[in-house]
N, C-alpha and C positions, 0 to 999 in steps of 0.2 A: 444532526438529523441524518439518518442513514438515508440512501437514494437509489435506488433498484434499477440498475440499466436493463431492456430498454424502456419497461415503465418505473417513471414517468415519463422519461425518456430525455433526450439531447436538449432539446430546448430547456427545460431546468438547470442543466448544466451550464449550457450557455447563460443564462440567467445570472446562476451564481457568480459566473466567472465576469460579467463585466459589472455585476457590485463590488467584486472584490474592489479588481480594476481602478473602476471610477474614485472608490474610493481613497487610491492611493496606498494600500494594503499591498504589503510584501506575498505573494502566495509561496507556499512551501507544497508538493504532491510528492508522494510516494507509492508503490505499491506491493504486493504482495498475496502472501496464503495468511496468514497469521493464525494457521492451525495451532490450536492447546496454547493460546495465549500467555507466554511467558515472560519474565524479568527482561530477556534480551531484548524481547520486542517494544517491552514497555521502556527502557532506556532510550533503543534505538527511534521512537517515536514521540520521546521529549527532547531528544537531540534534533530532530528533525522540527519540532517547530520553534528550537530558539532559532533558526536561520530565518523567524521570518516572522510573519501578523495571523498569517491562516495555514494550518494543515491542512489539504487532501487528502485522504488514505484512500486508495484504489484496491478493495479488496475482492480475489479474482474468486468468481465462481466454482464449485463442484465439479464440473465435469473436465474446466482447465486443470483442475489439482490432478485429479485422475490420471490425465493425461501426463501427467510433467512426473509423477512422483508412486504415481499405481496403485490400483484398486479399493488398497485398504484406505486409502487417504480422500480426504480430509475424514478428519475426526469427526470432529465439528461441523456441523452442513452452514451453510454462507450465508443464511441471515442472520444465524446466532452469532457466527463471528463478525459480523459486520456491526449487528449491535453490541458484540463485547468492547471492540476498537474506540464505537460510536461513546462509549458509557466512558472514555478516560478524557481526562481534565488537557491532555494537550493537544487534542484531535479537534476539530470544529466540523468536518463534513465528512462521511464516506460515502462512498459511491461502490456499490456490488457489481463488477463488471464480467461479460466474457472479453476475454483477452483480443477477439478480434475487432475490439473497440480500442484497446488502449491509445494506440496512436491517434484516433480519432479525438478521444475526450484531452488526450496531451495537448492536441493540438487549440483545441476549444480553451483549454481552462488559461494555460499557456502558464506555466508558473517560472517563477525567477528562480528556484530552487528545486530538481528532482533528486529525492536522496534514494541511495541505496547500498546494502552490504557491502562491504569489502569484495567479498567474493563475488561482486560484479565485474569488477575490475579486468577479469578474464572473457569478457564476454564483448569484444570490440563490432563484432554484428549485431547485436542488439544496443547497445551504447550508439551507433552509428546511426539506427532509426530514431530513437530517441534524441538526441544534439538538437534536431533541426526545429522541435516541439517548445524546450526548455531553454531557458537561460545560462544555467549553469548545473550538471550533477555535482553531485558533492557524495563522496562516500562515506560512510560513518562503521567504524569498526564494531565488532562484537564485544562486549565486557567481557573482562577473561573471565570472572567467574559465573556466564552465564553459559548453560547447554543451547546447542537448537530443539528444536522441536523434535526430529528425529532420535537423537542419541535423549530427549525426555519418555519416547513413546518406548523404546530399550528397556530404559531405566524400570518405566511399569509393569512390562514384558517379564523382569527379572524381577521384580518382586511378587508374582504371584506364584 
């Protein structure tokens, strides 16, 4: 079920997260853009829930992409990717967020697992706000034979 911050808003979230919880379920959260949804993403998000019982995917709103990566971007506008995410077999929950929630719902859902790219690993100010949410990050590499998103969006650039 995709979840639209902030409607319906934090209390569903909190909801989710103390069923996880109670039930003894390992949670697994991640987030991201997951613009032009590709093979990478889709590895990187069946890697992300053998760590656990439940997937989070935290996928960020329109106007964050904007912001991070510029004007032409996202592709795709944030409920379509949210429901694309929502539609694969190792995902269990997304949640649409703007980013100046993240730490908030980190904090709410509280998972025993936050994954994310390798390429995070350079970013020790954002890993630093992060830590005190999560149990444990865990990185997961990119498949060699997969593009990002970016050198896919190249790729269509150069064949027209």
């Amino acid at each position: 079920m995709a979840i639209h911050i902030p409607t319906p808003g934090l209390d569903e979230i909190r909801a989710l997260a103390a069923d996880i919880h109670s039930r003894g379920k390992r949670l697994v959260v991640t987030s991201g853009c997951f613009d032009l949804l590709h093979y990478g993403h889709v590895r990187f998000l069946q890697q992300s829930r053998q760590l656990g019982d439940v997937l989070v995917v935290l996928v960020s709103v329109d106007e964050d992409i904007r912001a991070l990566k510029g004007p032409s971007r996202p592709i795709v506008p944030g409920w379509e990717r949210a429901n694309i995410v929502d539609a694969l077999a190792s995902v269990d929950e997304v949640i649409l967020h703007a980013g100046n929630v993240l730490y908030e719902l980190l904090a709410i859902l509280r998972p025993h697992h936050f994954t994310k790219g390798m390429e995070y690993q350079k970013y020790p100010e954002y890993l630093a706000t992060i830590r005190p949410h999560v149990g444990e990050i865990t990185f997961i590499d990119r498949p060699e034979d997969s593009m990002s998103t970016t050198r896919l969006i190249e790729r269509c650039r150069e064949a027209r």
